[in-house]
C-alpha positions in Angstrom: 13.2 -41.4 25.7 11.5 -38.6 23.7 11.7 -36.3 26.7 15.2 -36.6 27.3 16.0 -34.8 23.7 15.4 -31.5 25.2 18.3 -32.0 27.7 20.5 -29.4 27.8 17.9 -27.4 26.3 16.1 -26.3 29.7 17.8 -23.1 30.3 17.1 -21.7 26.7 13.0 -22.8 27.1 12.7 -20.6 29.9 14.8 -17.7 28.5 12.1 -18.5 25.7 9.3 -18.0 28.1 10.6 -15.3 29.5 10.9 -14.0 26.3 7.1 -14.4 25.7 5.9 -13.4 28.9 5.0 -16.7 29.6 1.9 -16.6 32.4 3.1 -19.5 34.2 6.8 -17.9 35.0 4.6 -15.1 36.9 1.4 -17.4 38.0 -1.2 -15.2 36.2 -1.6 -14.2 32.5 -1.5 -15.9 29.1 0.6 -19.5 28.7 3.0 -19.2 25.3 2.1 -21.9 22.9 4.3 -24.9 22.9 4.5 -24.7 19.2 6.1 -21.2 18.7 8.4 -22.3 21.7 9.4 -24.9 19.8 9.7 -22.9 16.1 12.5 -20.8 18.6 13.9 -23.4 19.9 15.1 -24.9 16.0 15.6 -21.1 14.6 18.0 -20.2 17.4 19.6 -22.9 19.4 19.9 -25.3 16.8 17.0 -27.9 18.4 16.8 -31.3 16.2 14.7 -32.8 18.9 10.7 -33.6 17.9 7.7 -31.1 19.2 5.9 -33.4 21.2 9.0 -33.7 23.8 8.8 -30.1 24.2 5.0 -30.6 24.8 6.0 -33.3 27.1 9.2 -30.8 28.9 6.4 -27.8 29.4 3.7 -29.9 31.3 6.2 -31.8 33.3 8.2 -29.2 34.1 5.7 -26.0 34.3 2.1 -28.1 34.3 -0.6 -28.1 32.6 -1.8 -24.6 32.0 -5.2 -23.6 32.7 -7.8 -23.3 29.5 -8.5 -19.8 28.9 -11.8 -19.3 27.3 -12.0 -17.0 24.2 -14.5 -14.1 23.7 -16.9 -14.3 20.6 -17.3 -10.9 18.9 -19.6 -10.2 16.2 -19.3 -6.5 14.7 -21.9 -4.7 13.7 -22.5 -4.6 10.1 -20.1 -1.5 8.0 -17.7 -1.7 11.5 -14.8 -3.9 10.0 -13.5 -5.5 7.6 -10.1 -7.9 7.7 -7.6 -8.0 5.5 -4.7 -10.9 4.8 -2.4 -11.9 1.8 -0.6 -15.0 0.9 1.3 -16.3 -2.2 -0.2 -18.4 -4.7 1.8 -20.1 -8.0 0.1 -20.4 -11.3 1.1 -19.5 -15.1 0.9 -16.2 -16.9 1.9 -15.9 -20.5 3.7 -18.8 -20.5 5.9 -17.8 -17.4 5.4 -19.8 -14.0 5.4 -16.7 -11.3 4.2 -16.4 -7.7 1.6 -14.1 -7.0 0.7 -12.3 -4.1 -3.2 -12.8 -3.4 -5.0 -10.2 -1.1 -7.9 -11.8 0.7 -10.5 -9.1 2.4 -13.9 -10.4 4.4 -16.3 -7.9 5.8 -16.6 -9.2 9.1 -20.2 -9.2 10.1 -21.6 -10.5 6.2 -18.8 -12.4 5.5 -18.5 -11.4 2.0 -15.2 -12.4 0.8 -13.0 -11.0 -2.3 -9.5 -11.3 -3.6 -7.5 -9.6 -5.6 -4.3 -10.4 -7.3 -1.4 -8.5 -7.8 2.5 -9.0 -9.3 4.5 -7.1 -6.6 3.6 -6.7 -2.7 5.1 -2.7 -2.3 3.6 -0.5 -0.6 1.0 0.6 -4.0 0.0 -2.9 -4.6 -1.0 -2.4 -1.1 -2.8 0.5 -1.5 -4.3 -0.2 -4.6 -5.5 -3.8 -2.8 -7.3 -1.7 -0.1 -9.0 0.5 -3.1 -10.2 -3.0 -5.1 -11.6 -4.9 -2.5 -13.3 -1.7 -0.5 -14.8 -1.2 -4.7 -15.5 -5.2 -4.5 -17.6 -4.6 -1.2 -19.4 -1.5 -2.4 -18.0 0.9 0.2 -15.3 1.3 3.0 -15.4 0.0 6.3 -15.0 2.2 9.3 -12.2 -0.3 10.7 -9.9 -2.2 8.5 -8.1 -5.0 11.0 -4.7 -6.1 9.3 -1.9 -8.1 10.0 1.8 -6.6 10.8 3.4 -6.6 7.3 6.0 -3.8 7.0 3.3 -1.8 4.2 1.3 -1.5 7.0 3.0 -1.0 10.3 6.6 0.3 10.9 7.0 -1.1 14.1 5.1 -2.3 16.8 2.0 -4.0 16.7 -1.5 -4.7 18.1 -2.7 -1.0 19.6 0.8 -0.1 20.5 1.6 0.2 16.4 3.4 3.0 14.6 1.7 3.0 11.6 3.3 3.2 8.1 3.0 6.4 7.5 2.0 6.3 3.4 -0.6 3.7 4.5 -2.0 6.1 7.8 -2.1 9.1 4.9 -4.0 6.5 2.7 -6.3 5.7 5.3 -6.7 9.1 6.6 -8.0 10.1 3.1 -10.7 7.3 2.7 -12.3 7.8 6.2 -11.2 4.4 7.7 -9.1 3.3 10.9 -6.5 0.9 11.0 -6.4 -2.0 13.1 -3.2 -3.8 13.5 -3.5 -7.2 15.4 -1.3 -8.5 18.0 1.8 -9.9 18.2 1.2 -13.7 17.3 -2.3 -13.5 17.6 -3.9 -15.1 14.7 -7.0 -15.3 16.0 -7.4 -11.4 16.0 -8.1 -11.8 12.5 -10.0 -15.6 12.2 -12.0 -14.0 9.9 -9.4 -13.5 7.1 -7.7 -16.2 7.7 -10.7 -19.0 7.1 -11.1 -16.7 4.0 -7.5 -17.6 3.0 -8.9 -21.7 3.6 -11.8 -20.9 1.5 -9.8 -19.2 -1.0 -7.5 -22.4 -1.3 -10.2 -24.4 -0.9 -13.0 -23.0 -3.7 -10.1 -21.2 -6.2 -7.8 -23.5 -6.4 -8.9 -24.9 -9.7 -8.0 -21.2 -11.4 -4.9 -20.8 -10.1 -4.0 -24.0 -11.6 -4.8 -22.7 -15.1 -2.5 -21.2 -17.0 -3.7 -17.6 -17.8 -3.0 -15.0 -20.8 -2.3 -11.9 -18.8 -3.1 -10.5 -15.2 -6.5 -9.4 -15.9 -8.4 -12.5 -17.2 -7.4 -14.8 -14.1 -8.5 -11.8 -11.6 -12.0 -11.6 -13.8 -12.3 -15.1 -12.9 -11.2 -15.0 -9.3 -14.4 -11.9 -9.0 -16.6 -14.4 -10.8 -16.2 -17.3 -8.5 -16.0 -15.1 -5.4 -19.6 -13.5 -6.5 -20.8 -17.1 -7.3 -19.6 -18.4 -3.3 -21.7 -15.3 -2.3 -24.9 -17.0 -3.0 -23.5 -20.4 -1.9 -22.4 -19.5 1.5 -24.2 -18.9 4.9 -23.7 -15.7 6.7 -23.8 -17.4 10.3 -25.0 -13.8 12.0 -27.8 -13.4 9.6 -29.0 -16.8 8.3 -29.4 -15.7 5.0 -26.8 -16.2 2.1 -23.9 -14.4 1.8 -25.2 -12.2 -0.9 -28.0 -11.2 0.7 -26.2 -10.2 4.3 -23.9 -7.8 2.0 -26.6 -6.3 0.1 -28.3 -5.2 3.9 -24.4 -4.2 4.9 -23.7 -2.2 2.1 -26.1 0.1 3.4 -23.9 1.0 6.2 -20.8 1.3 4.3 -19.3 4.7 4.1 -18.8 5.8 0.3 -15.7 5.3 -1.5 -13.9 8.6 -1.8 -11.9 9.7 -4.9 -8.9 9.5 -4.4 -6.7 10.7 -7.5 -3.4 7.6 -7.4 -2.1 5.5 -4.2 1.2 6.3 -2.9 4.3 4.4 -1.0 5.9 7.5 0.0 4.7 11.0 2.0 7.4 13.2 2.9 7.3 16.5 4.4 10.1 18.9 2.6 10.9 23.1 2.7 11.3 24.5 -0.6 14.5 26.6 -1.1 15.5 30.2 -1.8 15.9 28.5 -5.7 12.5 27.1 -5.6 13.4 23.7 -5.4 12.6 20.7 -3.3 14.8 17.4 -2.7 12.9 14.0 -2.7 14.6 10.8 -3.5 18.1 12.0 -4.3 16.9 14.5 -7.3 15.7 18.1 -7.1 12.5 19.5 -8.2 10.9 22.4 -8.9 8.3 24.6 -7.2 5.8 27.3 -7.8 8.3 30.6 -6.0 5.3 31.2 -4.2 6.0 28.4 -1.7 9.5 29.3 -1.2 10.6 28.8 3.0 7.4 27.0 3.2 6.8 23.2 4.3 5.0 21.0 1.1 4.2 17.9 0.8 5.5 15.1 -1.4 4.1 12.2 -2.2 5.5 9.3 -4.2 3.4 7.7 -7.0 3.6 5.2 -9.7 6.1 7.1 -11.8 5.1 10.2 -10.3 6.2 13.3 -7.6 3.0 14.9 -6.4 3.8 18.0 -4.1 0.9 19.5 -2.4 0.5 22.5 0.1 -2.6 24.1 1.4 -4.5 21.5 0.9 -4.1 21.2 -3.1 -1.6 19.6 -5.9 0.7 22.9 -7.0 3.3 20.8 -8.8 3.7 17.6 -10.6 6.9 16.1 -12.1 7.8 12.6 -13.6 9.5 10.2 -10.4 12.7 8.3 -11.0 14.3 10.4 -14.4 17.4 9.3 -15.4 17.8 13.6 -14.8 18.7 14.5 -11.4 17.2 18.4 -11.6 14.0 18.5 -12.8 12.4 22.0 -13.8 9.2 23.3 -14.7 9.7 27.4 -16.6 6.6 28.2 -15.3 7.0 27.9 -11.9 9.4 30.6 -11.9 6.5 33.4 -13.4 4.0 35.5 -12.2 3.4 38.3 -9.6 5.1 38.4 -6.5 3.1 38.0 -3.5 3.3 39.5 0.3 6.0 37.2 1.5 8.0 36.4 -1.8 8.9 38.3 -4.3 9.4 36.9 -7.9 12.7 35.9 -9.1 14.5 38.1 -11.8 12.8 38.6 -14.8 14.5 37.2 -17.8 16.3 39.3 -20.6 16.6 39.2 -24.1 19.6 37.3 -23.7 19.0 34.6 -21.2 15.5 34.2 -23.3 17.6 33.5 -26.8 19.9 30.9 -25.4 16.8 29.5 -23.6 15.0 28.9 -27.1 18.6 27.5 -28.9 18.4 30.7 -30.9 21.7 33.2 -31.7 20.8 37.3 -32.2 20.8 36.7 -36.1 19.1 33.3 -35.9 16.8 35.8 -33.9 16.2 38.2 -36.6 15.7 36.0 -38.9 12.4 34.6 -36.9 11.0 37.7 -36.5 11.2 38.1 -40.5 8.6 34.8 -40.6 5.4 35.3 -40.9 2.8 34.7 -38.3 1.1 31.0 -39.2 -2.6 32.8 -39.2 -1.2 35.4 -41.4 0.1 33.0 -44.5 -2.8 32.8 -47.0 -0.7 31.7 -50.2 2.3 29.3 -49.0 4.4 30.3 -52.4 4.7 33.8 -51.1 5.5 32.7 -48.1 8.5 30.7 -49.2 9.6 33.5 -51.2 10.0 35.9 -47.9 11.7 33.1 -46.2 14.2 32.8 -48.7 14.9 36.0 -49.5 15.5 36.4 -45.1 18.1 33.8 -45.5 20.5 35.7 -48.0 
């Protein structure tokens, strides 16, 4: 009886397969997996039936595929490193909040560290990446990840347009990204038992109830340095701890890098020295004026760099819309720009909130260096206002 509930269903499993590629429509290549034809089968045709009898529809109807047998790799060690995140729920000050939990492993020692975070944007991200490569005492040449939006924009597996804040990021610290395949969890198996261990050996602290941020993530480095010496590195034999000591060795160095970003865009600064970024307008040195800069978006800042260096900084997200720095408008011209307009007397009073008299009236103070007895001093000011 449990076979017949996928009747009806027959032409929407193979559009499935054919969907997937599935091997056994085309008599070579990779079989789908009954489960995610199933998981398709509820989402988008409305399937109440069980998943053994579309287990039981796939062998009777397209046999039993053949095994495939799956190649062990073991990376040498400073090669790669894989990174996943998950949710977990516990209490901070009082409030109960789910947090998102990056795990990273370096694959050949197996040293494993997580790191906690309130927000998964694209600088929680980054800055997740920064704490664990700090946890494992240098950066991995590969970082493998999974296909979270932070870190790809579309695609996947070696086929992957990366996100282009996170291939800047990367860029910077000398590593290479890469993505895993399309439902292919075992392209990261490495991470993922990490996420099992995590669950397994940190549960306890996550169901505490915790002050602030920073005392539960002390804990969570604490227990993860304690597993080090509990744990075997299979490659090695020796404990965990020891395996990373030998593979920190072939780490590359962690490079400064001044803040993380979640947004790099490139933008040509204007005749009035200005640049647009995120619907507000900001200033420039006149120097780079027709030029390409780039603009990067930090945690409450809008770094814009050219030739290699920062030459501006403003404050992101003002409730102003034009943002200006004075000083961007000085200075000599150069080959290709000349400098804007001096100012005039004028423009430079109404600049400073001063009339002509109010003016005058400054120019009677005197200088701060120069006032040796503050009485005389007040006398000269109050004879300049009558």
């Amino acid at each position: 009886m449990d076979g017949r509930l996928v009747d009806g269903y027959e032409a929407a499993i193979h559009g499935i397969l054919e969907q997937l590629g599935d091997g056994r429509l085309r008599g070579e290549g990779r079989p789908a997996q009954a489960r995610q034809v199933y998981e398709i089968l509820r989402r988008d045709y409305g399937f109440s039936g069980s998943y053994k009898s579309v287990v039981r529809h796939l062998a009777r109807r397209y046999g039993t595929p053949p095994l495939r047998a799956l190649r062990r790799v073991e990376t040498p060690p400073g090669v790669q490193a894989q990174h996943d995140g998950f949710e977990v729920e516990t209490t901070v000050a009082g409030e109960r909040v789910r947090l998102p939990v990056r795990v990273g492993t370096l694959s050949h020692s197996r040293a494993r560290f997580a790191w906690v975070s309130r927000s998964a944007d694209q600088l929680a991200w980054q800055t997740g990446h920064l704490e664990l490569f700090r946890r494992y005492g240098g950066v991995p040449l590969w970082v493998r990840i999974d296909n979270l939006k932070t870190g790809v924009a579309r695609g996947a597996g070696p086929t992957a347009v990366l996100n282009r804040a996170y291939q800047r990021f990367a860029r910077e610290l000398g590593f290479e990204v890469d993505p895993c395949r399309a439902r292919m969890g075992q392209d990261k198996g490495k991470a993922e038992r990490s996420v099992r261990i995590f669950r397994d050996h940190f549960g306890d602290l996550v169901g505490q109830g915790w002050s602030e941020l920073a005392p539960f993530q002390a804990a969570l480095d604490e227990r993860a340095i304690t597993l080090l010496g509990r744990l075997t590195c299979p490659v090695t034999g020796t404990s965990v701890e020891e395996a990373l000591r030998a593979e920190r060795r072939h780490l590359q160095p962690l490079r400064r890098i001044d803040e993380p970003f979640d947004v790099i865009v490139s933008r040509r600064v204007s005749l009035d020295c200005l640049i647009s970024f995120e619907g507000r307008r900001y200033s420039v040195p006149f120097a780079w004026v027709g030029r390409e800069v780039e603009v990067l978006g930090t945690h409450g800042q809008v770094v814009i760099r050219a030739g290699g260096e920062e030459i501006a900084r403003h404050p992101r997200r003002t409730e102003a819309l034009l943002v200006l720095d004075p000083s961007h408008f000085e200075g000599e011209s150069t080959e290709r720009v000349l400098a804007p307009t001096p100012l005039g007397r004028r423009a430079r009073l109404q600049l400073a909130g001063l009339s002509s008299a109010s003016r005058h009236t400054l120019d009677l103070l005197p200088a701060v260096d120069a006032v040796a007895r503050p009485i005389d001093a007040y006398v000269q000011f109050l004879e300049a206002l009558r």
